[in-house]
TORSEZA-58968 format. One record per residue: residue in three letters; x, y, z negated of N, C-alpha, C in turn. Coordinates in Angstrom, 1 decimal. Atoms other than C-alpha are relative to their C-alpha. Example, Ala and Ser with C-alpha at 12.3 -4.5 7.8 and 13.67 -1.06 7.14 Angstrom:
residues 2
<torro Ala <0.9 -1.2 0.0> <12.3 -4.5 -7.8> <0.9 1.2 0.0>>,
<torro Ser <-0.9 -1.1 0.0> <13.7 -1.1 -7.1> <-0.8 1.1 -0.8>>,
END
This chain:
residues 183
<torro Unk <1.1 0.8 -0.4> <73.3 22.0 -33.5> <0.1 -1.4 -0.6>>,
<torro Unk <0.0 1.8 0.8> <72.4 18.5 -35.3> <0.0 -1.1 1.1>>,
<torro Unk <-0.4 1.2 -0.8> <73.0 15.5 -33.4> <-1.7 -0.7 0.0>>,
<torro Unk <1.6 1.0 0.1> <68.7 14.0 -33.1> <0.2 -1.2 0.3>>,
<torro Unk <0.1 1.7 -0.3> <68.6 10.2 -33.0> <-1.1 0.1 0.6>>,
<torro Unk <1.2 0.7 -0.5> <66.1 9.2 -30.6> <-0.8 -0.4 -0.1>>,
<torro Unk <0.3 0.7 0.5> <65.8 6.4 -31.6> <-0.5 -0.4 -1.7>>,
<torro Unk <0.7 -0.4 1.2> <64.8 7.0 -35.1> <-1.0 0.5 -0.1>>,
<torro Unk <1.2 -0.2 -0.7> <62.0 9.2 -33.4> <-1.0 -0.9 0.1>>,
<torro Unk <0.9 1.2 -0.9> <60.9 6.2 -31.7> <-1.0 -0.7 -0.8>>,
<torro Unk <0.5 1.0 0.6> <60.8 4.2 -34.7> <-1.1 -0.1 -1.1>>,
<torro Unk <1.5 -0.5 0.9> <58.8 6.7 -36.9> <-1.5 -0.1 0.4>>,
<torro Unk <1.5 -0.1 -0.8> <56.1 6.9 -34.0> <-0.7 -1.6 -0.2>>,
<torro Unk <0.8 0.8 0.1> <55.7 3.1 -34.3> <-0.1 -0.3 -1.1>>,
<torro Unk <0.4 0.2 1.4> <55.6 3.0 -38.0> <-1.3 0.2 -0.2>>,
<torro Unk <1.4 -0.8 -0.2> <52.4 5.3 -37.3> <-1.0 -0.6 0.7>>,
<torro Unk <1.0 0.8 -1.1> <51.2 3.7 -34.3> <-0.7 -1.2 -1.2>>,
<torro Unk <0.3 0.9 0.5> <51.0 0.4 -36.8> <-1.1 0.0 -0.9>>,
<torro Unk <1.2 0.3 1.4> <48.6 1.5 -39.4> <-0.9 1.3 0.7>>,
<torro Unk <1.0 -1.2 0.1> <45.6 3.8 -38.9> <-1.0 0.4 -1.3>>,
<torro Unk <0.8 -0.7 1.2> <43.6 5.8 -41.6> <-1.6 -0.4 0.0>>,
<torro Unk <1.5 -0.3 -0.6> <40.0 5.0 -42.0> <-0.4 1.1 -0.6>>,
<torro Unk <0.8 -1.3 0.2> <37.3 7.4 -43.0> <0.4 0.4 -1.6>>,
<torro Unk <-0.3 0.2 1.2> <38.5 6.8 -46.4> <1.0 0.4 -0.7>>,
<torro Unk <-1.4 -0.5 -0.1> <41.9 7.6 -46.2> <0.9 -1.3 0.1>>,
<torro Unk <-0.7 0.6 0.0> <43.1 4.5 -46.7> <0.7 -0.7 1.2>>,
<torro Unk <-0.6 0.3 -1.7> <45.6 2.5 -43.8> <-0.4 -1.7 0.3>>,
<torro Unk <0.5 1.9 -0.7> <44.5 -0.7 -42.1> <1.1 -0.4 1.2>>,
<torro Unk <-1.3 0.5 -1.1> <46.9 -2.5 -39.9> <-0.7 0.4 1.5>>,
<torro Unk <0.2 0.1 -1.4> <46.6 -1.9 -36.3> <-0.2 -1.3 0.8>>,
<torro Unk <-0.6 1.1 -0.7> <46.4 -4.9 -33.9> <1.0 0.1 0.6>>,
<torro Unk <-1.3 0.8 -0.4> <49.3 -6.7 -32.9> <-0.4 0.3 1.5>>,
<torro Unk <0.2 -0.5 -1.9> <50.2 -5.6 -28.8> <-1.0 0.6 0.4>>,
<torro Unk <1.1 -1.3 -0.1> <47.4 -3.1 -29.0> <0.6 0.9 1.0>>,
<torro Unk <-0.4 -1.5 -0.1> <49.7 -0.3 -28.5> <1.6 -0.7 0.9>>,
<torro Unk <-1.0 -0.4 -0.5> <52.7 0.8 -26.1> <1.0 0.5 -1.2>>,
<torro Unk <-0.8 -1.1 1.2> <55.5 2.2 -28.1> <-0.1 1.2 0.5>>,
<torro Unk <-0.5 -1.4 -0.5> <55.4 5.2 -25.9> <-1.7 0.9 0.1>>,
<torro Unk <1.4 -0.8 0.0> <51.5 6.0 -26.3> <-0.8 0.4 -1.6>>,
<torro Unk <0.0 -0.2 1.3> <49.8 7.5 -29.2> <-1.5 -1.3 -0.5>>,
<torro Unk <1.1 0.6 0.6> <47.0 5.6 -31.3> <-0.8 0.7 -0.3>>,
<torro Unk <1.8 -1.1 -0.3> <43.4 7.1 -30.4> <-0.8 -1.7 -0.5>>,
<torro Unk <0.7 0.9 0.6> <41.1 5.2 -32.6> <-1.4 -0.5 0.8>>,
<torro Unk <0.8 0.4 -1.0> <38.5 3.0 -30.4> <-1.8 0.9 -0.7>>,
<torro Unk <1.1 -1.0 0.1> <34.8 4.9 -30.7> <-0.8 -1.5 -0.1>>,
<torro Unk <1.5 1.1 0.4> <31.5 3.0 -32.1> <-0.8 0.2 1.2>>,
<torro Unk <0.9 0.4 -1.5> <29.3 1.5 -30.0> <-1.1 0.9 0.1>>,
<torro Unk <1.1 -1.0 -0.1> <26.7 4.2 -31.6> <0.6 1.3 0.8>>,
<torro Unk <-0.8 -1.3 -0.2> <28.5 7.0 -30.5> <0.2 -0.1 1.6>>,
<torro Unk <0.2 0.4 -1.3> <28.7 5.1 -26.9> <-1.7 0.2 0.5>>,
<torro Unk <1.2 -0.2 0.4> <25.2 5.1 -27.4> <-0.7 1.4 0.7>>,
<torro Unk <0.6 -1.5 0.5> <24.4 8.8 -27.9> <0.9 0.6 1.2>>,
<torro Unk <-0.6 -0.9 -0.9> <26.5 9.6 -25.0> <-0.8 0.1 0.8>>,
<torro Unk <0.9 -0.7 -1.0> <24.6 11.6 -22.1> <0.0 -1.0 1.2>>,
<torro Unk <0.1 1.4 -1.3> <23.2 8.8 -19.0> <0.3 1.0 0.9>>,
<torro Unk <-0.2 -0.6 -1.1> <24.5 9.8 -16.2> <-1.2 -0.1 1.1>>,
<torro Unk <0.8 0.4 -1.0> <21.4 9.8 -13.7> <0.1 -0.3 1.7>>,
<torro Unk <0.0 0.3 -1.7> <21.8 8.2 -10.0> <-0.2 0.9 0.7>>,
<torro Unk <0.2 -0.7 -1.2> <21.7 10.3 -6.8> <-1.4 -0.5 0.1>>,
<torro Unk <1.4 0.4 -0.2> <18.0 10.5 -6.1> <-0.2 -0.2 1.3>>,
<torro Unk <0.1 0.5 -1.6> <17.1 8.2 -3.1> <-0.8 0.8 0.9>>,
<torro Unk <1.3 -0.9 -1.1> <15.8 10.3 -0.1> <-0.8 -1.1 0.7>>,
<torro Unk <1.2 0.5 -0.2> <12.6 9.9 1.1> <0.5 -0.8 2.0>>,
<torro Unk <-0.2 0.6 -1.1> <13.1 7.7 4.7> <-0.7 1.1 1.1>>,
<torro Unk <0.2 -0.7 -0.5> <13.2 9.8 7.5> <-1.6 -0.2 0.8>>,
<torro Unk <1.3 0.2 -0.6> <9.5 10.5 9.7> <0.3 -1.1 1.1>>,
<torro Unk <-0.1 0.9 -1.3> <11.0 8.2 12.7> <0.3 -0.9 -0.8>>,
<torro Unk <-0.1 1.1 0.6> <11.5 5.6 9.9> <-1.4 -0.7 -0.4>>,
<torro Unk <1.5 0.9 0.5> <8.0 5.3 9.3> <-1.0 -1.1 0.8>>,
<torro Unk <0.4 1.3 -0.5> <5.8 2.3 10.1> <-0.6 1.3 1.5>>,
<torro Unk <0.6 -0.4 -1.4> <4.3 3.2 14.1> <-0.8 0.8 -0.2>>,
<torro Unk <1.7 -1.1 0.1> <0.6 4.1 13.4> <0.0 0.8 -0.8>>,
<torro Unk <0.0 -1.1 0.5> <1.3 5.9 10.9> <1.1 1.5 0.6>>,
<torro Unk <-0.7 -1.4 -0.8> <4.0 8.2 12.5> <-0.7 0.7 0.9>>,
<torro Unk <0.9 -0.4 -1.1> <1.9 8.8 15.5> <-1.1 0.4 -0.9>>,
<torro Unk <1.5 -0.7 0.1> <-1.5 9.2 13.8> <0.4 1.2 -1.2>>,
<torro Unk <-0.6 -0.4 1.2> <0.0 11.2 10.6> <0.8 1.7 0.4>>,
<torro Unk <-0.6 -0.9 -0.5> <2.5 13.4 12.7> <0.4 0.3 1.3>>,
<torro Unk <0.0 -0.6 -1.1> <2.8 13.4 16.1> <-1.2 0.5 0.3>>,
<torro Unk <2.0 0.0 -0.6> <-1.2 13.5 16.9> <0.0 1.7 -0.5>>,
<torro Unk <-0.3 -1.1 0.7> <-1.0 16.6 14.5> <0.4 1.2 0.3>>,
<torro Unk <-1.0 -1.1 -0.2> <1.8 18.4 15.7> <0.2 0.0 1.6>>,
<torro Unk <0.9 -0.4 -1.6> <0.8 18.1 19.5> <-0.8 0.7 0.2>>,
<torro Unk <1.1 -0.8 0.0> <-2.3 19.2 18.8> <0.0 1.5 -0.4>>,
<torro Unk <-0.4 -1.3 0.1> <-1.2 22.3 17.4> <0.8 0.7 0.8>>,
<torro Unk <-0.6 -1.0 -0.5> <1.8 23.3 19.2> <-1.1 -0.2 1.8>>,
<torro Unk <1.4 -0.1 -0.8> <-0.9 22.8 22.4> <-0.9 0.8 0.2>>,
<torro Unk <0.8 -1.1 0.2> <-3.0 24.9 21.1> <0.6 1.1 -0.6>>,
<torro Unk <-1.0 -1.1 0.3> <-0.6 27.5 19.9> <0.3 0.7 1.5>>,
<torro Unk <-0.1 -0.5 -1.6> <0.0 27.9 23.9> <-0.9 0.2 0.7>>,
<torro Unk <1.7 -0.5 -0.5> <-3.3 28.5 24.3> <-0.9 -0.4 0.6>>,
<torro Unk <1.0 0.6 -1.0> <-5.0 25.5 25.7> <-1.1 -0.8 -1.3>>,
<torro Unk <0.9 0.2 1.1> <-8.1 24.4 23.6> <0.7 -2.4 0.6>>,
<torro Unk <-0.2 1.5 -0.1> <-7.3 20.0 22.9> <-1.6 -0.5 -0.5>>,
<torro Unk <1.1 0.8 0.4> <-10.8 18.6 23.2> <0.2 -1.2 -1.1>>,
<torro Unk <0.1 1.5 1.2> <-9.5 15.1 21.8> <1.1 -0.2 0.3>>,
<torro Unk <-1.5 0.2 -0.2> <-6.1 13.9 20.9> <-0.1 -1.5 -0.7>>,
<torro Unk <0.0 1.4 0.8> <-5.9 9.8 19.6> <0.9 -0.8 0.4>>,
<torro Unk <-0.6 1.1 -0.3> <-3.9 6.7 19.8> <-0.9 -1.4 -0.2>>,
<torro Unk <0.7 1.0 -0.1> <-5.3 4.0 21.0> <0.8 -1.1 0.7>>,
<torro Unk <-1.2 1.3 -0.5> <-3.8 0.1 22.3> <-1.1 -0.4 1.1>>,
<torro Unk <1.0 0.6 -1.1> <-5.2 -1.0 25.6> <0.6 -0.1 1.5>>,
<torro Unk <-1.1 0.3 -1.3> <-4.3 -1.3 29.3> <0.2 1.3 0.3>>,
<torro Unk <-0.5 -0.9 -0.8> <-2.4 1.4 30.8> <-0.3 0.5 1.3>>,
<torro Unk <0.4 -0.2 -1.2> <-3.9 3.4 33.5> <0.9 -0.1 1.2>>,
<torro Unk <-0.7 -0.3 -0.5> <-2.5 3.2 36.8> <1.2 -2.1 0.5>>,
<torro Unk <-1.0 0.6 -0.2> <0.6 0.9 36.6> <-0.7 -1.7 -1.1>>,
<torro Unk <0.6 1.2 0.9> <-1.6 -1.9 34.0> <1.0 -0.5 -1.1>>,
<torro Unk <-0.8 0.4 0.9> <0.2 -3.6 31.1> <-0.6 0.5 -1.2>>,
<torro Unk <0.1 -0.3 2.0> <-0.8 -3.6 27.2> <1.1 0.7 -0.4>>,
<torro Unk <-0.8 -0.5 0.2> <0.6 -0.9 25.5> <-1.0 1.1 -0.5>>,
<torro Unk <0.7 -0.9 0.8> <0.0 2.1 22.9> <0.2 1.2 0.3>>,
<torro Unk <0.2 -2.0 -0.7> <-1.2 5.6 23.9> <-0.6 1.2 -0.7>>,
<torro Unk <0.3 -1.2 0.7> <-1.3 8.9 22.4> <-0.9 0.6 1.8>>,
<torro Unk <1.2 -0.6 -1.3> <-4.6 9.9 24.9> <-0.6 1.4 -0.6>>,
<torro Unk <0.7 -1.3 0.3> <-5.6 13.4 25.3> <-0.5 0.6 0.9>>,
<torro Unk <0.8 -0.9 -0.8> <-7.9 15.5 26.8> <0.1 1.5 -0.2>>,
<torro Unk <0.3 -1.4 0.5> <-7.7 19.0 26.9> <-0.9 1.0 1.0>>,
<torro Unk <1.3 -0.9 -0.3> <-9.8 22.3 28.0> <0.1 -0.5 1.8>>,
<torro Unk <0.3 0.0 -1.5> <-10.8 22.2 32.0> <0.5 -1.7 0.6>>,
<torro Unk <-0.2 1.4 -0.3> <-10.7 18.2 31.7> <1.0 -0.4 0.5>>,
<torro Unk <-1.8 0.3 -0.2> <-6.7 17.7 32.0> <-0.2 -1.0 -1.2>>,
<torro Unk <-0.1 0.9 1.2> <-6.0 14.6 30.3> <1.4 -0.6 0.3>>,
<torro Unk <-1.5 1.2 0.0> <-2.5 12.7 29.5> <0.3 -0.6 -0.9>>,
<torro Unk <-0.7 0.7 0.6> <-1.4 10.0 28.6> <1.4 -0.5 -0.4>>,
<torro Unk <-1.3 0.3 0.6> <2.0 9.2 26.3> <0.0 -1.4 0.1>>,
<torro Unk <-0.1 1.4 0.0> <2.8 5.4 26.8> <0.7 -0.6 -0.8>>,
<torro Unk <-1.3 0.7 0.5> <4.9 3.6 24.5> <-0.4 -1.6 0.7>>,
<torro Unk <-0.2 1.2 -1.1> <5.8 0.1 26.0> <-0.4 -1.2 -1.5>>,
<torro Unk <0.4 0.4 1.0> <5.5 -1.4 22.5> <-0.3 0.8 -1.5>>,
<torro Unk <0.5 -0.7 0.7> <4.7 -0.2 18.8> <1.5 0.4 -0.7>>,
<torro Unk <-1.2 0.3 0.6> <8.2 0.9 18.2> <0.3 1.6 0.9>>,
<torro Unk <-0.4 -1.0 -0.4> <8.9 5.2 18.9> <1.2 -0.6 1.0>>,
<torro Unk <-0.9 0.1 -0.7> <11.6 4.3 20.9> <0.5 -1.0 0.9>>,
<torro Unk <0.3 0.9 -0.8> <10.5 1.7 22.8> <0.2 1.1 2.0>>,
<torro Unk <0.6 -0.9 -1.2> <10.0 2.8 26.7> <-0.9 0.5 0.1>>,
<torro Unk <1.6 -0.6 0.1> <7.8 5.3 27.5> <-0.6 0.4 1.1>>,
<torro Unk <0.5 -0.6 -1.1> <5.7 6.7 30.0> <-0.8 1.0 -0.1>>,
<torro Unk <0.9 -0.9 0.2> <3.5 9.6 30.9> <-0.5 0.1 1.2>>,
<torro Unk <1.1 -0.2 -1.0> <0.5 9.9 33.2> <-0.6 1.1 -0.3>>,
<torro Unk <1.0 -1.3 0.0> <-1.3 13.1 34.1> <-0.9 -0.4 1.0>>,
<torro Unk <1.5 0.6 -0.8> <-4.9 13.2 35.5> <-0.7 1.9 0.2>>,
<torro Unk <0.8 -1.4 -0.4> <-6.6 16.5 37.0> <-1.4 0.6 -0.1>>,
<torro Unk <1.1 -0.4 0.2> <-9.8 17.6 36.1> <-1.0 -1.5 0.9>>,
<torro Unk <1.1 1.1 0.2> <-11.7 14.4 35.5> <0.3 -1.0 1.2>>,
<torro Unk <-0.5 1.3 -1.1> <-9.7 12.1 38.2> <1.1 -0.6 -0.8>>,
<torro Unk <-0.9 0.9 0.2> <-7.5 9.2 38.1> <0.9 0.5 -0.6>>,
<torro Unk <-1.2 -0.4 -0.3> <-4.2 9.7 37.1> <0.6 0.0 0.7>>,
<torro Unk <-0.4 -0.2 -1.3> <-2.3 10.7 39.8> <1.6 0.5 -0.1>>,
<torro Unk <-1.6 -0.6 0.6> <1.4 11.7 38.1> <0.1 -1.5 -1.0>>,
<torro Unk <-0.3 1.7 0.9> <3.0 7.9 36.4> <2.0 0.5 0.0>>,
<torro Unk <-1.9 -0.3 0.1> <6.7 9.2 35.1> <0.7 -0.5 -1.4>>,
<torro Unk <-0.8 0.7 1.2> <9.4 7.7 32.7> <-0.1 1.3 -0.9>>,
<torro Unk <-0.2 -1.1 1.2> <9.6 9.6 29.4> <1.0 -0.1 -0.6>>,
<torro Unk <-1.3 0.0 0.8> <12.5 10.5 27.7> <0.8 -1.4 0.3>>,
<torro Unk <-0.6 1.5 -0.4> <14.5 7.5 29.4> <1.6 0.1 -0.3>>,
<torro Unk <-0.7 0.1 0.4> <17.9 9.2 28.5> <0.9 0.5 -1.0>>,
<torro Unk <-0.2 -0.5 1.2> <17.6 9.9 25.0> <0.3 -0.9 -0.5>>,
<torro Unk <-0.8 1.6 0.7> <19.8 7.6 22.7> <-1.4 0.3 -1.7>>,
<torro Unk <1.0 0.0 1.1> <17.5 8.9 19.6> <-1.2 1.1 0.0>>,
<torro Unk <1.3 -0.8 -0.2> <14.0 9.9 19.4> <-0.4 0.6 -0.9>>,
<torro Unk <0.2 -1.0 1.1> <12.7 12.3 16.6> <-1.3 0.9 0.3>>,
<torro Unk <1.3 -0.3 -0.5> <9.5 13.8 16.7> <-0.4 1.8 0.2>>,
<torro Unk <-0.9 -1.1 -0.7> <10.8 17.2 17.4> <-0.2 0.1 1.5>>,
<torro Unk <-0.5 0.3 -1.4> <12.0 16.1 20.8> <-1.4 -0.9 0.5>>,
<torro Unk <1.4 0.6 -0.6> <8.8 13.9 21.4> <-0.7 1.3 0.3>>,
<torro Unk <0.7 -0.6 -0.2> <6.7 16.8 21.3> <0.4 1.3 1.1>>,
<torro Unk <-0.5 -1.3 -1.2> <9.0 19.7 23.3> <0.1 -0.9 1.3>>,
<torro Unk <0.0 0.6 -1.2> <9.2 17.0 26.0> <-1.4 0.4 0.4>>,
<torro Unk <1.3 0.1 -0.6> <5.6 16.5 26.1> <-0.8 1.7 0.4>>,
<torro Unk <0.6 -1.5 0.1> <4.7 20.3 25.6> <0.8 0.7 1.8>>,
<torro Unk <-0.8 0.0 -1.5> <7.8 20.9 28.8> <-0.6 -0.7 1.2>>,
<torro Unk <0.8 0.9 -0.9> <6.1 18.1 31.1> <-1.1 1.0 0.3>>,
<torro Unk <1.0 -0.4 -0.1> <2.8 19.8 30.7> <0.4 1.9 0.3>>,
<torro Unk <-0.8 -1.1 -0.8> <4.4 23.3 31.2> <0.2 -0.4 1.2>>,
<torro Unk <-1.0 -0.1 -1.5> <6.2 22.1 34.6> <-1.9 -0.4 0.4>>,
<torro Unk <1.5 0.2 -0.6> <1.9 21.1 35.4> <-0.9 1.3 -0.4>>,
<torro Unk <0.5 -1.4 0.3> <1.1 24.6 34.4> <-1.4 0.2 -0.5>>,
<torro Unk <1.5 0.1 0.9> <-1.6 23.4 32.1> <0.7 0.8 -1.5>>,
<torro Unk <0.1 -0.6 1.2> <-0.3 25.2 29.1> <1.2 0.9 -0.1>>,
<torro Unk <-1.2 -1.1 -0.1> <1.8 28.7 28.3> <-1.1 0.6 1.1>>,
<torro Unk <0.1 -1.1 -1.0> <1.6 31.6 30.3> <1.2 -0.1 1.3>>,
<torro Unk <-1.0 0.6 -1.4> <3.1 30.5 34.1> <0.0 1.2 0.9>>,
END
């Protein structure tokens, strides 16, 4: 076995490192402290060629969730909507379903209400305390064309509201008053 100098290795690799080839063949010096002695010489790439490389496209921003949307439009858009249906899915006809801003029956105070009327003149009111889902809420029930006569907190110990849960409350409430479903 031959005895390999190392270091004669070493010193071939930076002979090489020092000069590079162009397209030409011919060698051009390298820069000075460019290079490691212990790494090889990868020739730097044109800016066209940086260029023509493939863009990477951003994560596509999602759309803001429905309880992110401005008030009136969540309520008039999708809750109003989807009350009205699951309502009537349980088999009670919804004469009129709206939001409207005005005094609050009963207990008084300005404040916005999802007001509805449904078949055999049952009407309830959803309270919000200001225009903000998750504000305080309230709900009043009224019996065939009287006052309201039921004034109860809504969802008081929900940390987040979602319009999901807005509606199986309200749909539950009205169940436990045996105005809608099969009791």
């Amino acid at each position: 076995m031959e005895n390999q100098n190392p270091s004669k290795e070493n010193n071939s690799r930076k002979q090489v490192n020092k000069s590079q080839l162009d397209s030409s063949g011919k060698s051009e010096p390298a820069s000075i402290g460019k290079q490691d002695s212990n790494t090889l010489d990868i020739p730097e790439k044109s800016s066209q060629v940086k260029s023509e490389s493939p863009v990477i496209p951003k994560k596509a921003v999602k759309p803001p969730k429905l309880e992110d949307k401005p008030f009136k439009e969540f309520i008039s858009n999708y809750l109003i909507p989807g009350l009205k249906t699951s309502i009537e899915d349980k088999g009670t006809v919804v004469n009129e379903i709206k939001l409207i801003e005005g005094i609050r029956p009963v207990v008084g105070g300005n404040c916005w209400m999802v007001f509805c009327e449904m078949s055999e003149q049952r009407k309830f009111w959803l309270c919000f305390n200001k225009d903000l889902i998750t504000s305080d809420k309230t709900i009043l029930l009224a019996e065939s064309n009287s006052a309201p006569s039921i004034v109860e907190s809504f969802l008081i110990d929900e940390k987040k509201t979602t319009l999901p849960l807005l509606i199986s409350r309200v749909l539950q409430r009205l169940n436990g008053q045996k105005w809608v479903g099969v009791n």
